[in-house]
C-alpha positions as CSV (number, residue, x, y, z in Angstrom):
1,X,-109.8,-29.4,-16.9
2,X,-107.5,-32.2,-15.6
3,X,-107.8,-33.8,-19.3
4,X,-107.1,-30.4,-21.3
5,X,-103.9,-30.0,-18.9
6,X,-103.0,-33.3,-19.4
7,X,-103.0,-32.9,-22.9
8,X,-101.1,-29.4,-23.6
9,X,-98.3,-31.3,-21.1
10,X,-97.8,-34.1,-23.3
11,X,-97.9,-32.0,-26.6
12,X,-95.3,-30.0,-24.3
13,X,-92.8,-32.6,-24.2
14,X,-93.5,-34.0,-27.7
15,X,-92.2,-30.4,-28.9
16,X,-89.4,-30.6,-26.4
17,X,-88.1,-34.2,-27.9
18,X,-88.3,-32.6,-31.4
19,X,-86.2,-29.5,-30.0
20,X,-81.9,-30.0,-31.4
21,X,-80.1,-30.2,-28.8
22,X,-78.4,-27.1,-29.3
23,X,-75.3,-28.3,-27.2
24,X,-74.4,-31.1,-29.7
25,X,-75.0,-29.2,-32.7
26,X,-72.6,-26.4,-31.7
27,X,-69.9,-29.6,-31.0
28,X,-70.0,-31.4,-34.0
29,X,-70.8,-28.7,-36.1
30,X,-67.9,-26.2,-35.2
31,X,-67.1,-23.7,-37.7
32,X,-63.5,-23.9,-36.0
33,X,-62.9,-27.5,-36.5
34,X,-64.6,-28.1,-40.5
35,X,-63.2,-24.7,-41.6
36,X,-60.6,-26.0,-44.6
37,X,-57.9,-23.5,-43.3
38,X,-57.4,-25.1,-40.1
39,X,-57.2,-28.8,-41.0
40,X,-54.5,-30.7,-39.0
41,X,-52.7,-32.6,-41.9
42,X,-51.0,-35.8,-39.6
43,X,-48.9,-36.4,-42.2
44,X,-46.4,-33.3,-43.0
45,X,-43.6,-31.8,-41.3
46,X,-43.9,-29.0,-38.5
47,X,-40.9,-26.6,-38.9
48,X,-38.9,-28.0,-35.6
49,X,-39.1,-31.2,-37.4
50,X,-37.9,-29.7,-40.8
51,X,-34.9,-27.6,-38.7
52,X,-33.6,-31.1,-37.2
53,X,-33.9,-33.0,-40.9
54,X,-31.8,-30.0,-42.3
55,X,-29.5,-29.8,-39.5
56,X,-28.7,-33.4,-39.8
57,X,-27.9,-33.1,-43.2
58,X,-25.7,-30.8,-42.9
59,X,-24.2,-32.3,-40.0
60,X,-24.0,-35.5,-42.6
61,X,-22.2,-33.4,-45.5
62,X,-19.9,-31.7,-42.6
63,X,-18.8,-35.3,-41.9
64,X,-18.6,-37.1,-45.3
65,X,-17.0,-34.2,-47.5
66,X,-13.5,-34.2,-45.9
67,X,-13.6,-38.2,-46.0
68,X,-14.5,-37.8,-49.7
69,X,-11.6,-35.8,-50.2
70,X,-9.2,-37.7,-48.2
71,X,-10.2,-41.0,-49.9
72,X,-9.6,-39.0,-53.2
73,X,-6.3,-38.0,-52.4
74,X,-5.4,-41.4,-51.3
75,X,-6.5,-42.8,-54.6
76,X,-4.3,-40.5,-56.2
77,X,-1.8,-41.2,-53.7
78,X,-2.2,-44.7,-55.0
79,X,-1.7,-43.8,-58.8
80,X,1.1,-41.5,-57.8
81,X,3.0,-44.0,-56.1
82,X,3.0,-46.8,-58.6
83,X,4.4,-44.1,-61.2
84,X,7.2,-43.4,-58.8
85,X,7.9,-47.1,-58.7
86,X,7.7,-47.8,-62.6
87,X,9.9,-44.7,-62.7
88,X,12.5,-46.2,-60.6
89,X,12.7,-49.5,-62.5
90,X,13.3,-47.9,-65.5
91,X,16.1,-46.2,-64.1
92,X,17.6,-49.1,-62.6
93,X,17.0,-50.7,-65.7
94,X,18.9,-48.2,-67.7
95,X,21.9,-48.6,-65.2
96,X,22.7,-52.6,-65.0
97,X,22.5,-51.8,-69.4
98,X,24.9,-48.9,-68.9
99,X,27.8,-50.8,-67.0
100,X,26.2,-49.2,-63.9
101,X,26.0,-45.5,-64.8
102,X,23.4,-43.4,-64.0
103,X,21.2,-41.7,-66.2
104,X,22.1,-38.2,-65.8
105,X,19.7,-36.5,-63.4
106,X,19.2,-33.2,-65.3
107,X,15.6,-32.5,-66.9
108,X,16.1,-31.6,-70.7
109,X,18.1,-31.0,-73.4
110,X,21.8,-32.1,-74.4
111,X,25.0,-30.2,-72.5
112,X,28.3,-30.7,-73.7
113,X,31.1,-31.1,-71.7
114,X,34.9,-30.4,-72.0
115,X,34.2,-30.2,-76.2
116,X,33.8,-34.4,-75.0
117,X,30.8,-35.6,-73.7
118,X,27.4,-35.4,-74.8
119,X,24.8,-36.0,-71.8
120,X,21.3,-35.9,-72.2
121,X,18.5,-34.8,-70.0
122,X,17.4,-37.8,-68.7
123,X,13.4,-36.2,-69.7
124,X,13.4,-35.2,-73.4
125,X,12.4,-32.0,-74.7
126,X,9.0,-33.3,-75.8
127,X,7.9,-32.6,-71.7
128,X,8.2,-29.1,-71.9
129,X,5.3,-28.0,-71.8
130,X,3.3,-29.3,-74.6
131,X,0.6,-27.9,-76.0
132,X,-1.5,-31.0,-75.8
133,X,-0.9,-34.9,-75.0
134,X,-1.1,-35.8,-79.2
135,X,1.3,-33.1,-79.3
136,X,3.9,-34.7,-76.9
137,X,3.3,-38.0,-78.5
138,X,4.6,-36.5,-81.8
139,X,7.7,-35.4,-80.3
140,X,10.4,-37.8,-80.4
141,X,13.0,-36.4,-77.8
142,X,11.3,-38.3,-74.9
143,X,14.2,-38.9,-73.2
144,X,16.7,-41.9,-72.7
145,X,14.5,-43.7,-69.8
146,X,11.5,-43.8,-72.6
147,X,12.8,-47.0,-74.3
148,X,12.1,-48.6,-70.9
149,X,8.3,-46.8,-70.2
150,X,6.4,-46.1,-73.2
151,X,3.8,-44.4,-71.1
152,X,3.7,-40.6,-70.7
153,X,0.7,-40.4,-67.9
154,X,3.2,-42.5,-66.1
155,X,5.8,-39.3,-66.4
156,X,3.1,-36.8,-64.2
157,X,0.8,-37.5,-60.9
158,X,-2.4,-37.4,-61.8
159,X,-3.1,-34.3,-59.0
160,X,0.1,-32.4,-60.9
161,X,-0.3,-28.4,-61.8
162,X,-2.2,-28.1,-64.9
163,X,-0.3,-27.6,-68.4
164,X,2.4,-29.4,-66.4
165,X,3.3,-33.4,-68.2
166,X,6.6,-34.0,-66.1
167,X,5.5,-33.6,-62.4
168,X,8.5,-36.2,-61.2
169,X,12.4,-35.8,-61.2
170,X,15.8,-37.2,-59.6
171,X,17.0,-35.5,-56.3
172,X,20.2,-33.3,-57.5
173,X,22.2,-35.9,-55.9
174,X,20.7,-38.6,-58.2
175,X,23.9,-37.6,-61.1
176,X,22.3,-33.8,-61.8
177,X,25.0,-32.3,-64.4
178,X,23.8,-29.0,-64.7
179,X,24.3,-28.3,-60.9
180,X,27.1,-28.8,-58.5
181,X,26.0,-28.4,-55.0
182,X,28.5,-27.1,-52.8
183,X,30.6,-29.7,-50.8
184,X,29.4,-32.7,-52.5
185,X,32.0,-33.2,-55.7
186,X,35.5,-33.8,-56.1
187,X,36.8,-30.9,-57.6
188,X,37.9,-30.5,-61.5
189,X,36.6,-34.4,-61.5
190,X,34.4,-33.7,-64.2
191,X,37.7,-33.6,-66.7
192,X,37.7,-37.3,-66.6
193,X,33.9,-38.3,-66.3
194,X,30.4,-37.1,-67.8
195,X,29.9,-35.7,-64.4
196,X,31.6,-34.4,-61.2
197,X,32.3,-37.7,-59.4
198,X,30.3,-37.8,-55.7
199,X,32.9,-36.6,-52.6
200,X,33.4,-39.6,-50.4
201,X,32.7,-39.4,-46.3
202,X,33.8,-42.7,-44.9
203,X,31.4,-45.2,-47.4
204,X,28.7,-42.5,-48.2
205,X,29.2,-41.4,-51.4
206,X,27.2,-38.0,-51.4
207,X,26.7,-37.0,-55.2
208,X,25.2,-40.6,-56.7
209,X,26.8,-41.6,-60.4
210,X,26.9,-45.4,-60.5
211,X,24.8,-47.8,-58.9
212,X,27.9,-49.0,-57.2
213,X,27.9,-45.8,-55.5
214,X,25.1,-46.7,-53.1
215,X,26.8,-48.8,-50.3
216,X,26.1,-46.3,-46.8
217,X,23.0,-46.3,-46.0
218,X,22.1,-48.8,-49.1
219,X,19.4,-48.0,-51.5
220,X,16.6,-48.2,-49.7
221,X,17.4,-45.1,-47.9
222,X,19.0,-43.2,-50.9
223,X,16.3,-41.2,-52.4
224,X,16.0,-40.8,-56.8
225,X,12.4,-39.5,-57.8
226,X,10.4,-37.1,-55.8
227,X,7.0,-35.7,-56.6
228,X,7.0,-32.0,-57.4
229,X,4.0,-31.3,-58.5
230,X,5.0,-29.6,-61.5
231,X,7.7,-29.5,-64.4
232,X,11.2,-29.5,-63.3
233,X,13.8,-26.7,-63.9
234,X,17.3,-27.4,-64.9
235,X,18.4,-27.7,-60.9
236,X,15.7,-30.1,-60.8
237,X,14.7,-31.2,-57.0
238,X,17.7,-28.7,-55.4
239,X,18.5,-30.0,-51.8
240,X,21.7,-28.4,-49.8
241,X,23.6,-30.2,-48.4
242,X,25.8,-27.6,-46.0
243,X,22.9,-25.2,-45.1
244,X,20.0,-26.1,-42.9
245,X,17.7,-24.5,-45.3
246,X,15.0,-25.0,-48.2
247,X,16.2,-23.7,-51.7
248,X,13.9,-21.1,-52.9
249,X,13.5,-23.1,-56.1
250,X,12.7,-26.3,-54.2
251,X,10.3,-25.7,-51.5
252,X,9.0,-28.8,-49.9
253,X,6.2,-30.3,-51.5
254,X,3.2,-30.6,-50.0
255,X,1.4,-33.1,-52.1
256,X,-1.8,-35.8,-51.8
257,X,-2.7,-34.3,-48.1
258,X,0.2,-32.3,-45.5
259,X,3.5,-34.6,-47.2
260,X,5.2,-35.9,-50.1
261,X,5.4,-39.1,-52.5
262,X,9.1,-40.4,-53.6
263,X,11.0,-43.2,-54.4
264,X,13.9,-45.2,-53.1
265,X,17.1,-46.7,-54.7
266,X,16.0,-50.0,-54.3
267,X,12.6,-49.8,-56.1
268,X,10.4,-49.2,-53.6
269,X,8.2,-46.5,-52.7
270,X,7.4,-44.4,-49.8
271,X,4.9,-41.4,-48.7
272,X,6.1,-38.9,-46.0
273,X,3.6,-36.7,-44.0
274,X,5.4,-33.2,-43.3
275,X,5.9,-33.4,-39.1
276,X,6.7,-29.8,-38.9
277,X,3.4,-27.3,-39.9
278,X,5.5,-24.8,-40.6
279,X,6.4,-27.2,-43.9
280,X,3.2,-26.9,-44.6
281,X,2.3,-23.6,-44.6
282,X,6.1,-22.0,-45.8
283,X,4.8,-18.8,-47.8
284,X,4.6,-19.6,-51.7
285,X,3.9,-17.5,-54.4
286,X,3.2,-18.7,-58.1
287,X,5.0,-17.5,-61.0
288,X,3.8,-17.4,-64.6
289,X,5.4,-20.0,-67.0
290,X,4.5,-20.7,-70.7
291,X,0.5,-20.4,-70.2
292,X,0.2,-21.4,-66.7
293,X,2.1,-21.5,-63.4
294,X,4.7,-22.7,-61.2
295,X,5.0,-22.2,-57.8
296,X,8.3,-21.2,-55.5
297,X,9.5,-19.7,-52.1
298,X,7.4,-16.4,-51.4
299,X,9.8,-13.7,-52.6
300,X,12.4,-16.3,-54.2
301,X,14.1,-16.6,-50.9
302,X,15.3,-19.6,-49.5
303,X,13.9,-20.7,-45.9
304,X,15.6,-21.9,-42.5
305,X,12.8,-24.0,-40.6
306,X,12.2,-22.5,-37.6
307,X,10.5,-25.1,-35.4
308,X,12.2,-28.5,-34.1
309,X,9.3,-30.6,-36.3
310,X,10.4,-27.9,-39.6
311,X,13.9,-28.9,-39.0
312,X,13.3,-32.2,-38.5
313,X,11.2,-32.6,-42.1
314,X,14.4,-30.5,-44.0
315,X,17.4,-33.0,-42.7
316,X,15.1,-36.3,-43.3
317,X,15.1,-35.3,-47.1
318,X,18.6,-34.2,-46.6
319,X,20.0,-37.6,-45.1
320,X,17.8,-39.1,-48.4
321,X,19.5,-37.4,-50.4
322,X,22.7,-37.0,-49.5
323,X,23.2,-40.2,-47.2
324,X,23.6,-38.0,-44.4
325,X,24.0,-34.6,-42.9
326,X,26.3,-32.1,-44.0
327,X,25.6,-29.1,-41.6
328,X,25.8,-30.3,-37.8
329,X,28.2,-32.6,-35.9
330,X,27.2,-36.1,-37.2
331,X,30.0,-38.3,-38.0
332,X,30.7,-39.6,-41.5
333,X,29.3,-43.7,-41.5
């Protein structure tokens, strides 16, 4: 009896080592765990993680877009300002071959004065407009400063209105003939010269006709070319000289960022950024011109600046122009 229980206990526990262990076969074989929908992948992106990557970029483009554009418009800046200066040679140029005359600061065409004198535009006619660059090339009435810059890209910024080839032109007071602003020329003088000679305060000889004419302030504060942006009319770049206000024709230009490129008597070139916001933001409307546009004061009014910084922007171009102020208290140099 003690054998035979002996026995069935041992072939017991030979059964009970053969049993699974059902504990580690539920572990390792979980249905959870090896089921191909739910594999962990250790190497993708959760969606937090995706968010930030996306946020970042667009953090990054936030960033680099406006310095993009900024160094693009100082580029052109660049390009703008080294037309202004070749500009401004050939214009000096032209003078010391012309006993010291100016070229006349009127854009296009030929005006006759007193049955006498013959003045020509100191931009030719092929400027106005053209229908393409070949097309301007053609043209032979370029203009009396062409003999001294065969280049017309020079003659436009590249950032200029479109359909425009002439974006530059002389301040009025740089010898404009088709315009006499009031309180700057000697009266009937025209009888006796191609244009109305400049009135004299103290040194400052306000309208400009001679090279000689540029003694208070000298010609590095005496502006002559001034980016527009777009084809001059016949008052070209109108500045008053009695009235403390923009003419509607002649808004300031806001050009290559918040200010404006021009040039100085002396050769040299400047940018100005606009101090005032009001500069900046004056209402502007555009106006249709042969196929495309050109812009002026909202309404075709002129505009008195309003702020200290707006007033500020208007008599800095005025004192360029005209040597000084002609609508306050300042004294004559």
């Amino acid at each position: 009896m003690a054998l035979s229980s002996g026995r069935s206990m041992g072939k017991n526990r030979r059964r009970e080592d053969r049993k699974p262990d059902l504990r580690r076969s539920r572990g390792c074989c979980s249905p959870i765990l090896h089921a191909p929908s739910s594999t962990i992948n250790s190497s993708g992106f959760t969606l937090i993680e995706l968010l930030v990557v996306i946020a970042v970029i667009a953090l990054l483009l936030a960033v680099l877009v406006p310095l993009l554009h900024s160094a693009r418009e100082r580029a052109h800046r660049v390009v703008c300002t080294n037309n202004l200066r070749q500009l401004t040679t050939a214009w000096i140029t032209y003078a010391d071959e012309h006993d010291g005359k100016l070229v006349s600061g009127s854009a296009f065409g030929t005006t006759v004065r007193n049955n006498r004198w013959k003045v020509q535009g100191w931009i030719g006619d092929a400027f106005w407009f053209p229908r393409s660059r070949t097309a301007l090339l053609k043209k032979t009435d370029k203009g009396p400063l062409w003999p001294y810059l065969r280049n017309v890209d020079v003659y436009r910024c590249p950032r200029g209105r479109e359909g425009h080839a002439v974006t530059y032109t002389p301040v009025v007071a740089a010898n404009n003939h088709h315009v006499t602003v009031e309180g700057t020329c000697v009266p009937e003088s025209g009888e006796r010269e191609v244009t109305e000679v400049g009135t004299r305060v103290g040194s400052t000889a306000l309208k400009l006709t001679r090279l000689t004419d540029i003694l208070s302030p000298g010609p590095a504060a005496r502006a002559v070319f001034i980016d527009m942006g777009q084809t001059p009319t016949s008052l070209d770049f109108y500045v008053y000289y009695r009235y403390a206000r923009w003419m509607s024709f002649s808004g300031p230009p806001v050009r290559h960022g918040e200010g404006t490129t021009l040039s100085m008597a002396d050769g040299h070139t400047e940018y100005w950024r606009w101090k005032g916001r009001e500069t900046v933001d004056m209402p502007r409307e555009l106006l249709a011109t042969h196929n495309t546009y050109a812009e002026l004061l909202a309404d075709g009014l002129d505009y008195g600046p309003q702020t200290e910084d707006g007033l500020f922007d208007l008599e800095r171009l005025q004192r360029a122009t005209w040597g000084r102020l002609g609508h306050s208290n300042e004294e004559g140099p």
